[in-house]
C-alpha positions in Angstrom: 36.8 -48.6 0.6 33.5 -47.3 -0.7 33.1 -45.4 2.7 36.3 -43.6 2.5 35.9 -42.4 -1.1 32.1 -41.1 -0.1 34.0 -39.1 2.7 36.9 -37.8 0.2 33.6 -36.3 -2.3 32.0 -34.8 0.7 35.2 -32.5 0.7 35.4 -31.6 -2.1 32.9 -28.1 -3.1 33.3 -27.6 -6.6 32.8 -31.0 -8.4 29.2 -31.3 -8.9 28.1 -27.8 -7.9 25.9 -26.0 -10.1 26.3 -22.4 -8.7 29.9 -22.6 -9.5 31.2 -19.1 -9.2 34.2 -18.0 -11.4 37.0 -15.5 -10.6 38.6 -13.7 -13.1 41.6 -12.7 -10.9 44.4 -15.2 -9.9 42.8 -17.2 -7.4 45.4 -20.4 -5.9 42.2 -21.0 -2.9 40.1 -22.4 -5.4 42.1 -25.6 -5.9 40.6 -28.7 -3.4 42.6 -32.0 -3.5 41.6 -35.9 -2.6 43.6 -39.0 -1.6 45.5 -41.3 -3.9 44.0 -44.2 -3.4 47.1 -46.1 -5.2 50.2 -44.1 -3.2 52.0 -47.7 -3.2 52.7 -47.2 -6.8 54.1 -44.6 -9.1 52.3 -43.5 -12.4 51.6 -40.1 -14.5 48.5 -38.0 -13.8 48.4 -35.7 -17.1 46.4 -32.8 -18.2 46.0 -31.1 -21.2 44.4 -28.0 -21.2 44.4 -26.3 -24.4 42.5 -22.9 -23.4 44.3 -21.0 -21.2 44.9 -17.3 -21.2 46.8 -15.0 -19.4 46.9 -11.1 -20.4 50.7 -9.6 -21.5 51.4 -7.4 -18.6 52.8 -4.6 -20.7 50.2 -4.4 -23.5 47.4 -6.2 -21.5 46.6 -8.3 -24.9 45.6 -11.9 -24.2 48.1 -14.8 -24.5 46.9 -18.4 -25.4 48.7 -21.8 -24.4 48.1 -25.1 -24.4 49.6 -26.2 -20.8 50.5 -29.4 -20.1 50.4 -30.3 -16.5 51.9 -33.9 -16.0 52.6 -35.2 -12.5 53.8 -38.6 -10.4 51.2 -37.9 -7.0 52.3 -38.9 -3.7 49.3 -38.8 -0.9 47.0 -36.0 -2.3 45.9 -35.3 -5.7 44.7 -32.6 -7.3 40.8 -32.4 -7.9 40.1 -31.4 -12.4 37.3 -29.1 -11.8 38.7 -27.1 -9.0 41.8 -26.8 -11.7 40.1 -25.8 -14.6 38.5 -23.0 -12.2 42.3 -22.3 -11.2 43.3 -21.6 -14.6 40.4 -20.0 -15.7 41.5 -17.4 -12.6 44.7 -16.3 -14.9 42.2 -14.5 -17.9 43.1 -11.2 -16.2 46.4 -12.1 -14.7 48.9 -9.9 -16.1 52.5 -12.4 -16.5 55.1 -13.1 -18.7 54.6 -16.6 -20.2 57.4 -18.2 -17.9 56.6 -16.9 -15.3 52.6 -17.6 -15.2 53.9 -21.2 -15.7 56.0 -21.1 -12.9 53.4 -20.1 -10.3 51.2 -22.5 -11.5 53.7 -25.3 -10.6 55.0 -23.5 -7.7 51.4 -23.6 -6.4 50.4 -27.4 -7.6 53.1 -28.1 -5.5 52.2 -25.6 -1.9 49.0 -27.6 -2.7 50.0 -31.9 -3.3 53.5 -32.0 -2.5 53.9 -34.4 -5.4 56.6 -36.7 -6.1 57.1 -35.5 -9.6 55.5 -33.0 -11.5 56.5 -30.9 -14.7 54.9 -28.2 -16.9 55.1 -27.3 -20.3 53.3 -24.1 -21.6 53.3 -24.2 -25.3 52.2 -20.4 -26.6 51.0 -19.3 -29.9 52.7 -16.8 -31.3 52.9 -12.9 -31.2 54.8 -10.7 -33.1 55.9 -14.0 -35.1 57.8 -15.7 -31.7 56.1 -18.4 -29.5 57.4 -19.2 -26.2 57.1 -22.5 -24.2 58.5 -22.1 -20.6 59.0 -26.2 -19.6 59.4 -26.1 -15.4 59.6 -29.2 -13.5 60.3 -30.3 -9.8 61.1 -34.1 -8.3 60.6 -34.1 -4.3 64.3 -33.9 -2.5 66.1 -36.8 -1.9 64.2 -39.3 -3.8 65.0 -40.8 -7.1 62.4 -38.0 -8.5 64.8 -35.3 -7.7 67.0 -37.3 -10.3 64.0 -37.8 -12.6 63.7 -34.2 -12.4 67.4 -33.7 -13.7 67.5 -35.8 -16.2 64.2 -34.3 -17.9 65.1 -30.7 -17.7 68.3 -31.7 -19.4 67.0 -33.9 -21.8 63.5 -32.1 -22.0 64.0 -30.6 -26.0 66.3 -32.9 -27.0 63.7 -33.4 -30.0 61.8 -30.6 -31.0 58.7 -30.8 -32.5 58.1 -29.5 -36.0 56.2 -25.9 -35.6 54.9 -25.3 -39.0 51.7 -23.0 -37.8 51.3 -22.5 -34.0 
């Protein structure tokens, strides 16, 4: 077991690299994955990652979120460094808040093809409004499809008390 998790690190360039180079343009390449080593058994892999910035694409003003990137893996998962490099690629992405959330599911997916995964984008306001696009996906034909469902249906059913954001 140790052998196979020595040769999972060897592919992976980012973690542990000091001459880490970082793109300030939309960059999907950048994220590396490894192996599950627990695919016999469901369970959440979440991130919070409460400094990401995109720029408006009509005013090119910067947009801050906290996203919140949850997801059930299947064989590969996705590697935390090679992710925060990912999102740190959107500082001079001009999107709209959905749809910057969007593509960043659209391409965890292209990358893991996960069981399950969901994103919520929670915004601070401008011009007095916040916006939090919530996306998720549940692979076809399983009962995560049905997860999937239920928690976009179900996803705001109690909303949280904004009294600053």
């Amino acid at each position: 077991m140790a052998e196979r998790d020595e040769d999972q690190l060897e592919d992976l360039s980012l973690l542990g690299n000091q001459a880490t180079s970082y793109s300030f343009d939309y960059d999907p390449t950048v994220l590396e994955t490894f192996e599950n080593n627990h695919p016999q058994r469901d369970y959440f892999v979440k991130f919070n990652c409460p400094e990401f910035t995109t720029l408006c694409p009509k005013t090119g003003q910067p947009d801050f979120a906290t996203l919140y990137i949850s997801y059930i893996p299947d064989i590969n998962m996705v590697e935390s460094k090679s992710l925060k490099l990912y999102l740190f690629s959107f500082r001079n992405h001009g999107g709209f808040h959905e749809d910057s959330v969007n593509m960043i599911m659209n391409d965890l997916i292209d990358l893991m093809d996960p069981r399950y995964i969901e994103i919520w984008g929670k915004f601070t306001p401008r011009g007095g409004i916040s916006i939090d696009p919530f996306c998720n996906y549940g692979k076809p034909g399983t009962k995560f499809e049905q997860m999937a469902e239920h928690r976009m249906i179900n996803h705001d059913l109690y909303p949280e008390h904004v009294d600053n954001r």
